[in-house]
TORVO-792446 format. One line per field, with one value per residue (C-alpha): residue in one letter; x, y, z. Coordinates in Angstrom, 1 decimal. Each point is the difference from the previous one (the first is absolute). Layout:
BEGIN
type: [A,...]
east: [X,...]
north: [Y,...]
up: [Z,...]
//
This chain:
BEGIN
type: [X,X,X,X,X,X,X,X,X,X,X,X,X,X,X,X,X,X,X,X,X,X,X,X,X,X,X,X,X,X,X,X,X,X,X,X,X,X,X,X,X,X,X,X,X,X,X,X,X,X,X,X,X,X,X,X,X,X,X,X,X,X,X,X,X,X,X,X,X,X,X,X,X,X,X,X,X,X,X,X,X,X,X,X,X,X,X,X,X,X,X,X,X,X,X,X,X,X,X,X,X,X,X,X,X,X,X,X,X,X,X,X,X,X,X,X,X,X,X,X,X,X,X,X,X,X,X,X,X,X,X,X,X,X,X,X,X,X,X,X,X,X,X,X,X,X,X,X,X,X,X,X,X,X,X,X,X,X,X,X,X,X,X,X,X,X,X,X,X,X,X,X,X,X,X,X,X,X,X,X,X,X,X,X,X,X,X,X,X,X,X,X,X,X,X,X,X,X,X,X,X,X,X,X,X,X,X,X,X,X,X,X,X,X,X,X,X,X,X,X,X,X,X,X,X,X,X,X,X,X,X,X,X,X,X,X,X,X,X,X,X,X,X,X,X,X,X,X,X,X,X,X,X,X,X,X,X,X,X,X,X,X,X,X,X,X,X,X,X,X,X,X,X,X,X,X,X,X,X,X,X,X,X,X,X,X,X,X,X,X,X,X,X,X,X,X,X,X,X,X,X,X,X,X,X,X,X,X,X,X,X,X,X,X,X,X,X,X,X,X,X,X,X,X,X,X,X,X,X,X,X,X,X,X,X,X,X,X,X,X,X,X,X,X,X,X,X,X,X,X,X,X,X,X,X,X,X,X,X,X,X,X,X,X,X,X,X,X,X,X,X,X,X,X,X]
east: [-14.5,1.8,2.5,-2.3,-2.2,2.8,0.6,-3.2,-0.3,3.5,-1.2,-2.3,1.8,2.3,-3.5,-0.9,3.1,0.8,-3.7,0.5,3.5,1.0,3.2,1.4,3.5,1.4,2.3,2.1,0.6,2.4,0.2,1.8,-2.0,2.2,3.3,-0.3,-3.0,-0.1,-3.8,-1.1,-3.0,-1.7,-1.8,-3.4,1.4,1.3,-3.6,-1.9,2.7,-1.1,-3.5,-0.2,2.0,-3.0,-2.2,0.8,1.8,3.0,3.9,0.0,-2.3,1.0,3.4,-1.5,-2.4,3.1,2.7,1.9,1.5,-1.6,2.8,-0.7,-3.7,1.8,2.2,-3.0,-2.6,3.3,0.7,-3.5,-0.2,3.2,-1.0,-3.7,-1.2,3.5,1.4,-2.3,1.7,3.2,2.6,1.0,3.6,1.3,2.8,1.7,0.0,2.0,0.8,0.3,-2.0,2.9,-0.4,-3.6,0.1,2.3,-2.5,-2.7,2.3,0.6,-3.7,-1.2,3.3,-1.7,-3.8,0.1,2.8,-1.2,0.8,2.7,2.0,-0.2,1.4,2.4,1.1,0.2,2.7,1.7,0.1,1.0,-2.4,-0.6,-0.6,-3.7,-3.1,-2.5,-2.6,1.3,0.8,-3.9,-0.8,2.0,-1.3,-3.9,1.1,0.2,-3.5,1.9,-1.7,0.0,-3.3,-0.5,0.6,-3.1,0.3,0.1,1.4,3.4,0.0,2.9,1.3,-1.8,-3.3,0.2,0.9,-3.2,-2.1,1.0,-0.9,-3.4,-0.6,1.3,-2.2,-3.3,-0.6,-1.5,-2.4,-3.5,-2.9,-2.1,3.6,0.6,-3.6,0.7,2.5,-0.7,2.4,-0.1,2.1,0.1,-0.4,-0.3,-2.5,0.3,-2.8,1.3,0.5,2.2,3.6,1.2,0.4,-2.4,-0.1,-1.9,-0.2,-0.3,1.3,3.5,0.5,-3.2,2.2,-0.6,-4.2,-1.9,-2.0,3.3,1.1,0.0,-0.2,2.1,-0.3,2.7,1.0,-2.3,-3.1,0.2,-0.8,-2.0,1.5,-1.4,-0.1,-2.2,0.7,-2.1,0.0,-2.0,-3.1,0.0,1.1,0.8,-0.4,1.4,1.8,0.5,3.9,-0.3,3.5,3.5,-0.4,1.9,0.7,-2.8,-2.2,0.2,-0.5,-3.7,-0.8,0.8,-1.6,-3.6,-0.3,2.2,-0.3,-4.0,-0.5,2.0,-1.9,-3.1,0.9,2.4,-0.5,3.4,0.7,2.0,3.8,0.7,2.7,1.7,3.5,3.1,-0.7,2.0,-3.7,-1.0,3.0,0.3,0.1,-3.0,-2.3,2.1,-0.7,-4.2,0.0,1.4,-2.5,-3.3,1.6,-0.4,1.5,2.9,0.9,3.9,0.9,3.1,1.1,0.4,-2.9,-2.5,-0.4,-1.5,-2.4,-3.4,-0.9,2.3,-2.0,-3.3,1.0,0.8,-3.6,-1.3,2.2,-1.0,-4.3,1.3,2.1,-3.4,-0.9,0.8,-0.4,-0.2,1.6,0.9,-2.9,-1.9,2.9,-0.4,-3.9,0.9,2.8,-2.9,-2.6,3.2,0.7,-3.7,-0.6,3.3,-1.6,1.6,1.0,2.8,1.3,-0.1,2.0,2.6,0.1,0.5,2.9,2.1,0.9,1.2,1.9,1.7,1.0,1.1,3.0,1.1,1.1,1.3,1.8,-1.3,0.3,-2.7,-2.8,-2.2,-3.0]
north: [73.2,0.0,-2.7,-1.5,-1.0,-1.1,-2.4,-1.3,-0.4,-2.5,-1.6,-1.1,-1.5,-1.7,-1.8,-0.7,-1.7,-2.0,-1.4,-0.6,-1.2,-1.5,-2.4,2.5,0.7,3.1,2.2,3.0,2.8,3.3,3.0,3.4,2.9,3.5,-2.1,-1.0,-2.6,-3.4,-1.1,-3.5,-0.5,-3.3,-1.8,1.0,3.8,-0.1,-1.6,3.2,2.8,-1.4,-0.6,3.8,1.3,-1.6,1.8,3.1,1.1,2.3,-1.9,3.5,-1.3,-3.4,0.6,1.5,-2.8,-2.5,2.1,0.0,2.7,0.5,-1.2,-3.2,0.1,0.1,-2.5,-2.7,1.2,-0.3,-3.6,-0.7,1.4,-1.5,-3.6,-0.1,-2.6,-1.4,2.6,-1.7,-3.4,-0.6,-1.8,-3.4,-0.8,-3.3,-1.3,2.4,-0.2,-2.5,2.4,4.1,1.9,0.4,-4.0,-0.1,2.8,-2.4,-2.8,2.3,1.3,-3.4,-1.1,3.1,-0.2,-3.4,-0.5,-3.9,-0.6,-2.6,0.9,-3.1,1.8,3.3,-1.8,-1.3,2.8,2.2,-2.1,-0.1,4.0,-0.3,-0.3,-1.4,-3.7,0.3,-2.8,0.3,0.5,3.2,1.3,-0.7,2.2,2.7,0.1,-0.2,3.0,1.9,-1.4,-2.5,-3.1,-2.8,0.1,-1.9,2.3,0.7,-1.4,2.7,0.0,0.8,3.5,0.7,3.9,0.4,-1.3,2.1,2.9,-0.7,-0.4,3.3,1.6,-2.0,1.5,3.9,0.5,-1.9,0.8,3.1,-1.5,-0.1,-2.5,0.9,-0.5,-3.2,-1.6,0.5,-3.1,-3.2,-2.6,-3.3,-3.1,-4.2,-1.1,-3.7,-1.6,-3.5,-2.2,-1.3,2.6,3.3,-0.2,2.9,-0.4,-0.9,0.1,-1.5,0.9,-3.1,-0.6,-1.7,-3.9,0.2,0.5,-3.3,-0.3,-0.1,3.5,1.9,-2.1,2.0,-3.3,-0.1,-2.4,-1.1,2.8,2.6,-1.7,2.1,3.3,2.5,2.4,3.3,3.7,2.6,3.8,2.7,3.5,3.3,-0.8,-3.7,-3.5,-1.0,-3.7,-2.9,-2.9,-3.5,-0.7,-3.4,-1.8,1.9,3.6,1.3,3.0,-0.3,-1.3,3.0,2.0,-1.9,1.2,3.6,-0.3,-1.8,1.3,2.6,2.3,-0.5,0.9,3.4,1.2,-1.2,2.1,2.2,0.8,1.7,1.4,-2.7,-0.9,-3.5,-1.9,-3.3,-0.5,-1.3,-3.3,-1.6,-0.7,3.7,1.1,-2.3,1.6,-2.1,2.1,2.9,0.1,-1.1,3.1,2.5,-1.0,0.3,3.6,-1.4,2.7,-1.7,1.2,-0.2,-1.9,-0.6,-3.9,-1.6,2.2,-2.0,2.8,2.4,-2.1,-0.2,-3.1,-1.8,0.5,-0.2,-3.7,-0.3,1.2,-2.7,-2.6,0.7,-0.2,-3.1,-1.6,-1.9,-1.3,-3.6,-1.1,-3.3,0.7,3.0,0.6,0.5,2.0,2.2,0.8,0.9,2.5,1.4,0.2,1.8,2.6,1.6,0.1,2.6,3.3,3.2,0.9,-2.3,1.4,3.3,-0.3,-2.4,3.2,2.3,-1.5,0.5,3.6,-1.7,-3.0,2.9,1.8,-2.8,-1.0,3.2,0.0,-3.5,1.5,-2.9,-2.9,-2.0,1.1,-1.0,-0.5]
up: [37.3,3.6,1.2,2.2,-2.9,-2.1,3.0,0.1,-3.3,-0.2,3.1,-2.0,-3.1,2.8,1.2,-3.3,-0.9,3.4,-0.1,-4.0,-0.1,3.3,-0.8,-2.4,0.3,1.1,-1.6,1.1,-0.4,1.4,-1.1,1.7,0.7,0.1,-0.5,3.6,1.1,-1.7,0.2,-0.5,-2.1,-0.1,-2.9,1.1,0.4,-3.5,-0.7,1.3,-1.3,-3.5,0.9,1.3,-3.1,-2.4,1.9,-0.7,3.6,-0.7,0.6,2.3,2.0,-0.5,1.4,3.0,0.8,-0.3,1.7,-3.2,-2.6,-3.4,-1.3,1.8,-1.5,-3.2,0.1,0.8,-2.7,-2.6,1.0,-0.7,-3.0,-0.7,1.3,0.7,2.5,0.4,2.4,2.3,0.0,2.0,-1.7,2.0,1.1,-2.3,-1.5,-2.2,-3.5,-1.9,-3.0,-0.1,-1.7,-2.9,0.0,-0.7,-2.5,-2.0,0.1,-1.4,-2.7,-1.1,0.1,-2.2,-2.3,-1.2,1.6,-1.3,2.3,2.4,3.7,0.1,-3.2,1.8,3.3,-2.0,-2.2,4.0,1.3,-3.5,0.5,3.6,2.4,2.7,1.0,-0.3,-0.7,-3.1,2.5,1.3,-3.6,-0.8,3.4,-1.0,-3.5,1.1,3.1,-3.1,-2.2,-2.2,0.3,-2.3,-2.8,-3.0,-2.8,-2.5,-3.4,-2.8,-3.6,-0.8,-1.7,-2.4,0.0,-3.0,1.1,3.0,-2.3,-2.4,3.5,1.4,-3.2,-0.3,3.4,-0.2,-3.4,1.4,4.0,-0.7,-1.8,1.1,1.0,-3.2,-2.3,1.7,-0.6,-3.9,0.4,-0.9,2.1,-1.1,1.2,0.5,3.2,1.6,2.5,1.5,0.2,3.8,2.5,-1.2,-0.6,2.1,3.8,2.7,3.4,3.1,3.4,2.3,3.9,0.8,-1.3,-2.1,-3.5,-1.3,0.9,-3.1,0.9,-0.2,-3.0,-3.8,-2.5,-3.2,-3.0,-2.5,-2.0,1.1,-1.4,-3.1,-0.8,-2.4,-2.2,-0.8,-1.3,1.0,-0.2,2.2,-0.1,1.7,-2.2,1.8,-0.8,-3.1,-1.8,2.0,-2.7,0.9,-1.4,-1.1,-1.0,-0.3,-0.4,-3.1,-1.3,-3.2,2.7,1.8,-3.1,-0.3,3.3,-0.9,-3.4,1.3,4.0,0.7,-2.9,-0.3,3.4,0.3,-3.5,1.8,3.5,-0.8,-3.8,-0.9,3.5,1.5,0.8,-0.7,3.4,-0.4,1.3,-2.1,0.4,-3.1,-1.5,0.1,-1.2,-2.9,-3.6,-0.6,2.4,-0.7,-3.6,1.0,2.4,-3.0,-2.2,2.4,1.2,3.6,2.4,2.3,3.4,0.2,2.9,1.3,0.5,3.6,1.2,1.6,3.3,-2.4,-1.5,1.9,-2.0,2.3,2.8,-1.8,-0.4,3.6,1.1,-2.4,1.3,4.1,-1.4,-1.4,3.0,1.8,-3.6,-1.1,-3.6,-1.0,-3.7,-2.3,-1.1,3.7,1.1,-2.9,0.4,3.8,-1.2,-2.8,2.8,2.6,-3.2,-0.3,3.3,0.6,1.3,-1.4,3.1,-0.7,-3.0,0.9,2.6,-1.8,-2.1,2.2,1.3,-3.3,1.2,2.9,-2.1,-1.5,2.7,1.6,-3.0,-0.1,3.5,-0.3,-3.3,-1.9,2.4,0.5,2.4,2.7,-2.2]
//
């Protein structure tokens, strides 16, 4: 390729860009050919020394076409590298900075010593230490320069050092486990479904001063309305029995259920090949149900307490709880049928791939080293 080419070809990009971006500001550029010559590139010039380089033309030839060195040619394609489509934007004169950059490392450090400081402790705790005579607002700048913006923390169970000891060795011993190993389990668990609305959170979209129109309204009654209680358990073969809970739940209660539902259906499914889930809610773990499970020889899965990311149950009831979120039930008893009519209508689709996930659930607490997770 000849220099006149090259030429033509930047001429070219320099069109391109004038008729594409005609108000956009230009930045400079010099650089010294030989040790001698300062030359002044524009914006559009760095434009076309990139454009050229993505196609393929040699930074020989480059340099040539530019009246540059290849050292020159270097220099650009580094600081794009380096800084991508920023090189291109010229930095504005303004008034300097009220704090170094010494001064805002120290309202970071501050921030990420403790994140639940609120910006007016950190402002507070900086002049403490020191610093300059600054506002709260320009603490917050310098704190979201840097990504740390205020968010509402998620809500996730406290895990003692043991629990998160127990949950890391759940994890390392099961998430090699496979999809066929997996459908063998039989998770079980109580859930709760309101018979007015759902009582996680909602949200509408509507325009600006509509909040209070009855269209973008969610109505509430006194004390929820009520609720149903249940327990249902699923597994790789399909859903299990759903159970109406009527009254308290106790612990011999709860042995019923295992004695006259749960324990029929895995003989009926599963025959002998099952493994048997429930947390360590007091109930389960009560030497009532203890001693009822050593008799009937039911296999146990060990599972470690404050674990509600690695069972797929929990979100199992969540898919229930969004079929159910257009329904309205007049009493108990009509919320219940809709929640029966919800659970035999679940595809397997769903279940497989609330199973396939505990691989994932796994991986997941071992990186968090027993912390809780996302899921």
């Amino acid at each position: 390729m000849n220099s006149r080419t090259i030429k033509a070809e930047a001429a070219s990009h320099l069109l391109v860009f004038f008729l594409i971006f005609p108000i956009f500001p230009i930045s400079h550029c010099y650089l010294t050919v030989m040790n001698r010559v300062t030359r002044y590139l524009t914006e559009a010039e760095l434009r076309a020394v990139v454009a050229g380089w993505k196609n393929k033309v040699s930074r020989k030839d480059l340099a040539a076409s530019f009246q540059i060195s290849v050292f020159g040619i270097n220099r650009i394609l580094q600081r794009f590298k380096h800084n991508g489509e920023a090189m291109f934007v010229k930095k504005r004169p303004g008034r300097g900075s009220k704090t170094t950059q010494s001064e805002n490392r120290s309202i970071v450090a501050l921030s990420r010593d403790d994140p639940r400081k609120s910006a007016s402790e950190i402002h507070k705790e900086f002049l403490e230490v020191g610093g300059p005579k600054v506002t709260v607002q320009l603490v917050r700048r310098r704190l979201r320069d840097v990504g740390l913006r205020a968010h509402r923390p998620v809500s996730k169970p406290l895990i003692s050092a043991k629990n998160r000891y127990l949950r890391m060795k759940f994890a390392k011993e099961h998430k090699d486990w496979d999809i066929d190993q997996w459908k063998q389990v039989l998770w079980s668990d109580e859930s709760k479904f309101m018979l007015f609305g759902s009582d996680g959170k909602s949200y509408v979209r509507r325009p600006l001063g509509t909040r209070y129109k009855p269209e973008y309204q969610v109505p509430t009654v006194k004390h929820g309305g009520g609720c149903v209680m249940v327990w249902g358990c699923f597994s790789g073969h399909g859903v299990g029995p759903l159970h109406r809970i009527e009254g308290i739940m106790d612990k011999h209660m709860y042995r019923g259920i295992l004695d006259t539902i749960m324990l029929p259906h895995a003989r009926k499914v599963h025959r002998r090949r099952y493994l048997f889930q429930h947390d360590n809610d007091p109930k389960h773990a009560s030497i009532v149900v203890k001693e009822y499970i050593a008799n009937k020889r039911i296999p146990v899965m060990k599972w470690p307490s404050q674990s509600p990311d690695l069972n797929p149950i929990e979100h199992f009831w969540e898919h229930c709880d969004r079929m159910l979120r257009d329904q309205r039930a007049k009493n108990a008893k009509e919320k219940f049928e809709q929640l029966q009519d919800v659970w035999s209508k679940i595809p397997q689709e769903v279940l497989d791939k609330l199973l396939e996930s505990i691989p994932r659930r796994c991986q997941a607490v071992i990186e968090a080293r027993g912390y809780a997770t996302k899921y």
